[in-house]
C-alpha positions in Angstrom: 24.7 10.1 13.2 24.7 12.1 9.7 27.0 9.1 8.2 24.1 6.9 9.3 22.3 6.5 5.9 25.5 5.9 4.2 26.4 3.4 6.7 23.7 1.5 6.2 24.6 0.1 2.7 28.5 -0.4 3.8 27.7 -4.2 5.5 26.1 -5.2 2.2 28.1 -3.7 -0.2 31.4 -5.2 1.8 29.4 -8.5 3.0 28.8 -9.1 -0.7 32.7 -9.1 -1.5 33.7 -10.7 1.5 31.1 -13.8 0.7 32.3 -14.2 -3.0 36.2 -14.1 -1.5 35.8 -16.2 1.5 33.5 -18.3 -0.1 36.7 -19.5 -2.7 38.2 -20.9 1.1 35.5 -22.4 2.4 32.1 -22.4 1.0 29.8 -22.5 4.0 31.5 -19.4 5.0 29.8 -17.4 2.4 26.5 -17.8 3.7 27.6 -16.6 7.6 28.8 -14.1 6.1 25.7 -13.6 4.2 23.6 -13.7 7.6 26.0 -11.5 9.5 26.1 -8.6 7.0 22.2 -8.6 6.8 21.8 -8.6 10.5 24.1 -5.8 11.0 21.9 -3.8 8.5 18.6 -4.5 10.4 20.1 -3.8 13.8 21.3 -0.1 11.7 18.0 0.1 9.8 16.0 -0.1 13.4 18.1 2.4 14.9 17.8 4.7 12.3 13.7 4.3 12.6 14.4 5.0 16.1 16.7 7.7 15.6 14.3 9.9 12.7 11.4 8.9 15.0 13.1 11.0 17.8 15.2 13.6 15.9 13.7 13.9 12.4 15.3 13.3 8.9 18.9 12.4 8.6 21.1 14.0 5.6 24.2 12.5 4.4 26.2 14.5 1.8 28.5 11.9 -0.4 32.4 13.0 -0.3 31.6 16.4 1.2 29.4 18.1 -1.7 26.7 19.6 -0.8 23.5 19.3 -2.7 22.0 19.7 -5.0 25.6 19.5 -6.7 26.5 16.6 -4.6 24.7 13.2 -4.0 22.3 13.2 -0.8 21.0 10.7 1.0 18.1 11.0 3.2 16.9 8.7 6.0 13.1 9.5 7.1 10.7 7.3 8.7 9.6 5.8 4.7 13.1 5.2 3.8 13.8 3.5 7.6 10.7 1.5 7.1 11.3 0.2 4.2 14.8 -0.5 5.0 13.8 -2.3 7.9 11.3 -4.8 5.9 14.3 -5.5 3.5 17.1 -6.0 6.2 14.5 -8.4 7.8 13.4 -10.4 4.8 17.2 -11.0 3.6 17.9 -11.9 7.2 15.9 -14.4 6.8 16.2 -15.7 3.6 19.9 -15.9 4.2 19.7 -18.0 6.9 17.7 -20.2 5.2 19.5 -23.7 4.0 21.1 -23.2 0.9 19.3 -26.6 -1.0 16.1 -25.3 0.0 16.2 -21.7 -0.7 18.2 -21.8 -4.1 17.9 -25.7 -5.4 21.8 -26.1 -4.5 23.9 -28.1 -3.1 25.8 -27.5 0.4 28.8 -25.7 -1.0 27.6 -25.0 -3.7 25.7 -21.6 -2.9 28.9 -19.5 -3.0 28.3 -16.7 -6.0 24.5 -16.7 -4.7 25.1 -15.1 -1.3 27.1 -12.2 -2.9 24.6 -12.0 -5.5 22.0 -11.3 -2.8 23.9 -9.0 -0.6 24.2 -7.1 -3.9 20.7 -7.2 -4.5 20.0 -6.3 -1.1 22.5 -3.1 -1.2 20.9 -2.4 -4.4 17.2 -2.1 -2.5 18.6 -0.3 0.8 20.4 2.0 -2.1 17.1 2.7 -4.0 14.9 3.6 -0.3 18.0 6.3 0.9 18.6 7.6 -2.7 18.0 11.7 -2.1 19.0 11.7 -5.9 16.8 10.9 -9.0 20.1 9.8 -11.0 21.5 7.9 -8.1 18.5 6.1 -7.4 18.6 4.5 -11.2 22.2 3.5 -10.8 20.5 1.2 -7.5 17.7 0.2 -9.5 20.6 -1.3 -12.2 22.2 -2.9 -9.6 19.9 -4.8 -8.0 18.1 -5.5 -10.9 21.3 -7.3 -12.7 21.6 -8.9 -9.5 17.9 -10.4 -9.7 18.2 -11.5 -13.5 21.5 -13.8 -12.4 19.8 -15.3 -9.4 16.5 -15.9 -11.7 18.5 -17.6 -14.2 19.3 -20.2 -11.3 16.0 -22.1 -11.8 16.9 -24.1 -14.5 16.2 -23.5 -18.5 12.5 -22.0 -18.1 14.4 -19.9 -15.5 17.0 -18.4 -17.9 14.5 -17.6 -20.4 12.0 -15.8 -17.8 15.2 -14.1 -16.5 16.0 -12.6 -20.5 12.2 -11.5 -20.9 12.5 -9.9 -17.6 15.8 -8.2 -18.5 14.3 -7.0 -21.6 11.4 -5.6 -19.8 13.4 -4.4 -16.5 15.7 -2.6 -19.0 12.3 -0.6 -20.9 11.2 0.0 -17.6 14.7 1.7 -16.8 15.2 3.2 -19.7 11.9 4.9 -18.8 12.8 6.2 -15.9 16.2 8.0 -17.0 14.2 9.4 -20.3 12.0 10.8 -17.5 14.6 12.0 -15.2 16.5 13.6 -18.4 13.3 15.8 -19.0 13.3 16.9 -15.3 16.7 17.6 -15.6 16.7 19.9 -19.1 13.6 21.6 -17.0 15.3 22.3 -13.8 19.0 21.9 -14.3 19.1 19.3 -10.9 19.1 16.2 -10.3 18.4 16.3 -6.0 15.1 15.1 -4.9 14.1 18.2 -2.8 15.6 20.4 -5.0 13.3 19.4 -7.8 10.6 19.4 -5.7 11.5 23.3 -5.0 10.6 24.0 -8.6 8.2 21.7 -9.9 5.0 23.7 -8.6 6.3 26.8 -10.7 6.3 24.4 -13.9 2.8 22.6 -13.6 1.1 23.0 -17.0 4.6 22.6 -18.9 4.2 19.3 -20.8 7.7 18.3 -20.4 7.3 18.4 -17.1 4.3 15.8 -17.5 5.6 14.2 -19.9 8.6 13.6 -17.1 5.9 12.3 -15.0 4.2 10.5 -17.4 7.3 8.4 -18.2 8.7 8.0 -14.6 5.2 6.3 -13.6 5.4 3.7 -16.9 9.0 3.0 -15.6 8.2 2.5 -12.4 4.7 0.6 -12.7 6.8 -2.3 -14.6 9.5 -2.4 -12.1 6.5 -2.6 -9.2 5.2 -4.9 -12.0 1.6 -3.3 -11.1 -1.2 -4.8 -14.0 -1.4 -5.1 -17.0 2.6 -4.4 -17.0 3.0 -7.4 -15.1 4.1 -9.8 -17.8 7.6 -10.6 -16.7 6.6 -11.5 -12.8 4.7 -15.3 -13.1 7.4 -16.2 -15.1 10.4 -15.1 -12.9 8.5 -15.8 -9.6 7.5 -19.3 -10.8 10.9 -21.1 -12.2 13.6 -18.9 -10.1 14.6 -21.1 -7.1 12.2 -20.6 -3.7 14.4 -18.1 -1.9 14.7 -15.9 -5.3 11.1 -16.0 -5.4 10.8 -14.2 -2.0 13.3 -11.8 -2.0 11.9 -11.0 -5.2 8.1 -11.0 -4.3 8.4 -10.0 -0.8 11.4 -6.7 -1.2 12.4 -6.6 -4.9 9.1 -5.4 -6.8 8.4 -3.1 -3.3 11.4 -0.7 -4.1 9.6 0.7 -7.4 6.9 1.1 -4.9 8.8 2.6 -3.1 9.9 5.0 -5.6 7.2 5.6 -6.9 5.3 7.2 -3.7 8.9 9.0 -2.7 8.8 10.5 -6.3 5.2 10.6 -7.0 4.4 13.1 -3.7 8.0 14.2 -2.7 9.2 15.2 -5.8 6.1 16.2 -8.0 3.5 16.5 -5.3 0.1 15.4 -4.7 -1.5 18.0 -7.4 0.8 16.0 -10.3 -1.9 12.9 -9.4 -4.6 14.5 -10.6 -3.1 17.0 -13.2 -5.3 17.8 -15.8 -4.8 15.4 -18.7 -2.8 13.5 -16.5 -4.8 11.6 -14.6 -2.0 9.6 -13.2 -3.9 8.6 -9.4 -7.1 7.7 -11.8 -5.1 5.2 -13.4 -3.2 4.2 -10.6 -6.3 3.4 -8.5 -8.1 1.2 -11.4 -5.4 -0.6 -12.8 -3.9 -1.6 -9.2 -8.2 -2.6 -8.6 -8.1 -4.6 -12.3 -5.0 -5.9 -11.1 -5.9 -7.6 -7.7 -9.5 -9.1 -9.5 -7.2 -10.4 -12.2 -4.2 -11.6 -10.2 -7.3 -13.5 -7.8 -8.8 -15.3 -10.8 -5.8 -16.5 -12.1 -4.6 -17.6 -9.6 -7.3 -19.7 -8.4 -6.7 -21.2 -12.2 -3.8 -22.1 -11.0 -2.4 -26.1 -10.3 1.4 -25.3 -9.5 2.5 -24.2 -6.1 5.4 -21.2 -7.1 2.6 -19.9 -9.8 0.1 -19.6 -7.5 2.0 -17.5 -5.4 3.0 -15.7 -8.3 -0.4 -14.6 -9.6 -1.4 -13.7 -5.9 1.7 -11.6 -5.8 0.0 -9.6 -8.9 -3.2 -9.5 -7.1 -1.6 -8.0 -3.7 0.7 -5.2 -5.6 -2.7 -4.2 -6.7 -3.6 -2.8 -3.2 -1.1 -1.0 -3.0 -1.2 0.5 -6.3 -4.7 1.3 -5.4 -3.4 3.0 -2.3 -0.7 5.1 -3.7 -3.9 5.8 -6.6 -6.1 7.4 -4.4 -3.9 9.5 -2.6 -5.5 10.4 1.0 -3.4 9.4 4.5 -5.6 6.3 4.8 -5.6 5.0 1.5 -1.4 5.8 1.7 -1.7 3.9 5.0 -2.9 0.9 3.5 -0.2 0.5 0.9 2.4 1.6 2.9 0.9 -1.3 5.8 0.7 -3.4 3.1 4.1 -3.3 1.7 5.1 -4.9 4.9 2.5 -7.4 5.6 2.8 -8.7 1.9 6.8 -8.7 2.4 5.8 -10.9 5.4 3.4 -13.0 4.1 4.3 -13.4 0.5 8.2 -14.7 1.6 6.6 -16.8 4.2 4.6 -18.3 1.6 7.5 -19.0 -1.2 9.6 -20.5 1.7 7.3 -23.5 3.1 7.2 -24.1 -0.5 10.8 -24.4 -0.9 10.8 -26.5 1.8 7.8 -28.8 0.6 10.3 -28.9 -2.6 13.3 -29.9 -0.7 11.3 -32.7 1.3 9.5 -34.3 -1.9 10.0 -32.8 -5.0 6.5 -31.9 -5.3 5.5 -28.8 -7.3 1.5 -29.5 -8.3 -1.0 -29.3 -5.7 -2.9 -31.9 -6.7 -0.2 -34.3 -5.6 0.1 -32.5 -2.1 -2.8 -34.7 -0.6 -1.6 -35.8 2.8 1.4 -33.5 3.3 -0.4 -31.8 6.7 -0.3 -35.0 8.5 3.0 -35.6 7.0 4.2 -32.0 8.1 1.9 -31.0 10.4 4.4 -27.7 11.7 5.1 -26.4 8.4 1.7 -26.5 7.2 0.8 -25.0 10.2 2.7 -22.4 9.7 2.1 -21.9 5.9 -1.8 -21.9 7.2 -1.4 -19.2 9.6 0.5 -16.8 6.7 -2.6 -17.9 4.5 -5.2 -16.9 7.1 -3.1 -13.3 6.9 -3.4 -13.3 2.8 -7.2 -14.0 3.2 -7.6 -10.7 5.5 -8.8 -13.1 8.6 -8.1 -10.9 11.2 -6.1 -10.1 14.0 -3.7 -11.3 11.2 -2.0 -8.4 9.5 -3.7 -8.6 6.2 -6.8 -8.0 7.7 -5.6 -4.3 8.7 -4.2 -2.8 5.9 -7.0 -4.2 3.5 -9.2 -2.3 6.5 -7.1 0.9 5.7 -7.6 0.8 2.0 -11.8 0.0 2.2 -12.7 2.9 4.7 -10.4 5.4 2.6 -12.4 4.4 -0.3 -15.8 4.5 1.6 -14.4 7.7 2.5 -14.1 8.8 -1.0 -17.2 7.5 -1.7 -16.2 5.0 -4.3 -18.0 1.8 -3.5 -16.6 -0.1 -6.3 -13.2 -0.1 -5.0 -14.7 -1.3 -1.5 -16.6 -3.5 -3.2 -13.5 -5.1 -5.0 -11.1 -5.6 -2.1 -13.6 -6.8 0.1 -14.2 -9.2 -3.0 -11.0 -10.2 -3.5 -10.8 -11.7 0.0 -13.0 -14.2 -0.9 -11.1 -15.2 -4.2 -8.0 -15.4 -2.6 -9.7 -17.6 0.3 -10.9 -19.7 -2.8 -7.4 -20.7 -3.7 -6.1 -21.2 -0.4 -9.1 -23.6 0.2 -8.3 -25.7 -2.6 -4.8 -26.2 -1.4 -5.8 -26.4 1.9 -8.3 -29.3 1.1 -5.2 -31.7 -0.8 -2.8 -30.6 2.5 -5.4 -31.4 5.2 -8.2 -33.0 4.2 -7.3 -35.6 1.5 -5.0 -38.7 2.3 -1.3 -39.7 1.0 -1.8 -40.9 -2.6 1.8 -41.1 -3.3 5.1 -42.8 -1.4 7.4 -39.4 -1.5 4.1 -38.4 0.6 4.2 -40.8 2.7 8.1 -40.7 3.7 8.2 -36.6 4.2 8.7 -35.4 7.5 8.7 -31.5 8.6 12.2 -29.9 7.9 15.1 -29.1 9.8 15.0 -26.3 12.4 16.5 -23.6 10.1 13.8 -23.9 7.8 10.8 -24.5 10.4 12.0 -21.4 12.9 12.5 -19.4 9.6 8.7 -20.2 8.7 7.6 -19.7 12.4 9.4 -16.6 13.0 6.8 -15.0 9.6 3.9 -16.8 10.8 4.0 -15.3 14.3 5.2 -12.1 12.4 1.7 -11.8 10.8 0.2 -12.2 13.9 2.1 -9.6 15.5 2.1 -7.2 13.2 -1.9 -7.6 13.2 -2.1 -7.0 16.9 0.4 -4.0 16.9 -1.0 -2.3 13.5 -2.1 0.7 15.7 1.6 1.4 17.2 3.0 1.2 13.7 0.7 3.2 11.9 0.4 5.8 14.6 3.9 5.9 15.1 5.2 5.9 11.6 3.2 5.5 8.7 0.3 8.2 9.9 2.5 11.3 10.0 4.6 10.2 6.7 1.1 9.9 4.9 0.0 13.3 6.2 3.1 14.8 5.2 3.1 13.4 1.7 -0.2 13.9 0.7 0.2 17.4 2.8 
């Protein structure tokens, strides 16, 4: 069981050469391939939750070395969590059809299943990293993967996927200028090891200037507000299945990161370090974030950009989360990650499949489509309802989470503001709402469009009743996992 977190990465990694070589052969091969690889990694990913759950943290030393020389990697219930949500999500993107996920052709989807395995290994990389270095070389990989499979969208799709290379690579660069200063400080690179020496180093101002970089690096990779300029972009002309993987895994592992590094590494006292206010900022640009992402996208006349702006607003719970720093409030971004991942890909997915079935992009020309495909727009309604925070659906609970740690705290504002923010996001789901169900068929391609084929319509039912499932079983997985890894990071 030790070679269990290094195992997890092997059916990606290998899946992702296998696709690009048996693709050459035959080209729907790729994509079984694709869907085989991904599975094996959720069936490893829940048996490692399953496994930490019972036995506790699982350490891997790469070829032998021990750390802090040698590269670690850690599975823990965070790092099994999250590797579970992205296993899960690429499952199911894979199996998606190819024409409706990434705008191609059957047959022709051969480089884009290995560019997603590879994006995928790149994620499950980043969550078992026990290595600041080696958890950059992840973040490379899957984000060169991600600016090829943006560039699939077309022209507007190539030059959202430069601006978000330029700005991915800042936000990297970042991060290793960060990581150098922790290393010149402490002469390691390991995760716990660091963590060993940090407290002895508090008011050293390379130290915080370490933190102070990291965070920036890691806030545009999350792309948490205002340093969310590359994500409408890249979310909106990037084919449908890019736009979940991407919205629903891809901006979660700087998340990710940022929590592992943020309390792991430096500790809960770095948040509020004197002069360094970094959960102050956290908390109120994550809350300026989710009233900003709201309004625009209620502005909003295009289906993908909707989804894009409400992306913006939903990483701002969880940036508010991680901000305030108390078991609860890391509760609700840690519940959130999930549910978003959930609902978000849900979301991006009916919409690749209104694409596939007529073309159609602008709302306003959606008028009719819930007679006209009455299970898909059932099921998109049902991940809606989950968005707004209608509950038993999931993202009633973790929006729950994140208002009583803030009553808790006293801050009214925040409360004030997510509560809020359910009501402008149900103001853009009611405008889209009224053209799908209310309004009648104004145009033929309406008229003609009939609910998809079964891999599309069980993909899209399999989220919807995930929402509802999660929301019903929120007490298990927060009791079981996310509980005791928020009381042991914020300690």
């Amino acid at each position: 069981m030790t070679s269990l977190p290094i195992l997890m990465l092997l059916p990606l990694l290998f899946g992702a050469v296998l696709a690009l070589l048996a693709g050459l052969w035959r080209a729907a091969s790729a994509q079984i391939i694709a869907v085989v690889s991904t599975a094996i990694a959720l069936v490893m990913s829940v048996v490692g939750l399953v496994t930490v759950l019972d036995t506790g943290p699982i350490s891997h030393e790469l070829g032998g070395w021990p750390p802090p020389i040698g590269i670690e990697y850690i599975l823990d219930p965070l790092s099994a969590y999250l590797a579970i949500i992205i296993a899960l999500i690429g499952l199911l993107v894979t199996i998606y059809p190819v024409e409706a996920a990434f705008d191609l052709r059957p047959g022709r989807g051969t480089p884009v299943y290995s560019l997603v395995l590879l994006l995928l290994a790149g994620l499950m990389g980043v969550v078992l990293s026990g290595d600041l270095f080696h958890l950059f070389v992840f973040l490379e990989i899957y984000a060169i993967s991600t600016y090829a499979l943006v560039s699939l969208g077309g022209n507007r799709a190539v030059f959202a996927s430069f601006r978000y290379l330029l700005l991915g690579t800042l936000g990297s660069g970042l991060y290793l200028l960060g990581v150098g200063f922790v290393y010149f400080s402490t002469g390691t690179l390991n995760m716990a090891d660091v963590a060993s020496q940090l407290p002895d180093m508090a008011g050293s101002p390379t130290i915080l200037g370490s933190l102070a970089l990291i965070v920036i690096g890691m806030a545009l990779k999350m792309a948490l507000f205002p340093l969310h300029i590359w994500l409408p972009d890249a979310h909106s002309y990037s084919p449908p299945g890019v736009a979940a993987l991407l919205a629903a895994v891809q901006v979660k592992a700087g998340a990710y990161a940022l929590v592992r590094i943020l309390y792991d590494v430096y500790g809960p006292a770095y948040l509020g370090a004197e002069g360094l206010p970094v959960g102050v900022a956290l908390t109120w640009f994550g809350a300026a974030g989710i009233v900003v992402g709201s309004v625009l996208a209620i502005r909003q006349t295009n289906i993908k950009r909707l989804l894009a702006y409400s992306t913006v607003a939903q990483l701002g719970y969880i940036g508010v989360g991680i901000g305030l720093g108390t078991p609860l409030a890391l509760v609700g971004a840690l519940l959130h990650v999930l549910n978003h991942a959930v609902m978000k890909s849900g979301l991006f997915l009916v919409a690749g499949g209104i694409i596939q079935q007529t073309g159609l992009k602008s709302i306003p020309r959606f008028a009719g489509l819930g007679k006209r495909m009455p299970w898909t727009m059932a099921g998109f309604a049902f991940v809606a309802a989950s968005m707004v925070g209608i509950p038993p659906t999931a993202g009633f609970f973790s929006k729950f989470y994140l208002v009583w740690a803030s009553v808790d705290l006293g801050s009214w504002v925040l409360a004030v503001i997510i509560v809020g923010s359910s009501i402008l996001t149900l103001t853009y789901f009611v405008k889209l709402f009224e053209q799908i169900f209310v309004r009648s068929p104004e145009e033929d391609v309406v008229d003609r469009a009939t609910d998809p084929g079964a891999r599309i319509l069980g993909t899209v039912g399999v989220l919807a009743a995930l929402v509802v499932i999660i929301g019903v079983g929120n007490a298990v997985i927060v009791s079981r996992v996310l509980m005791p890894v928020a009381e042991r990071l914020v300690g």
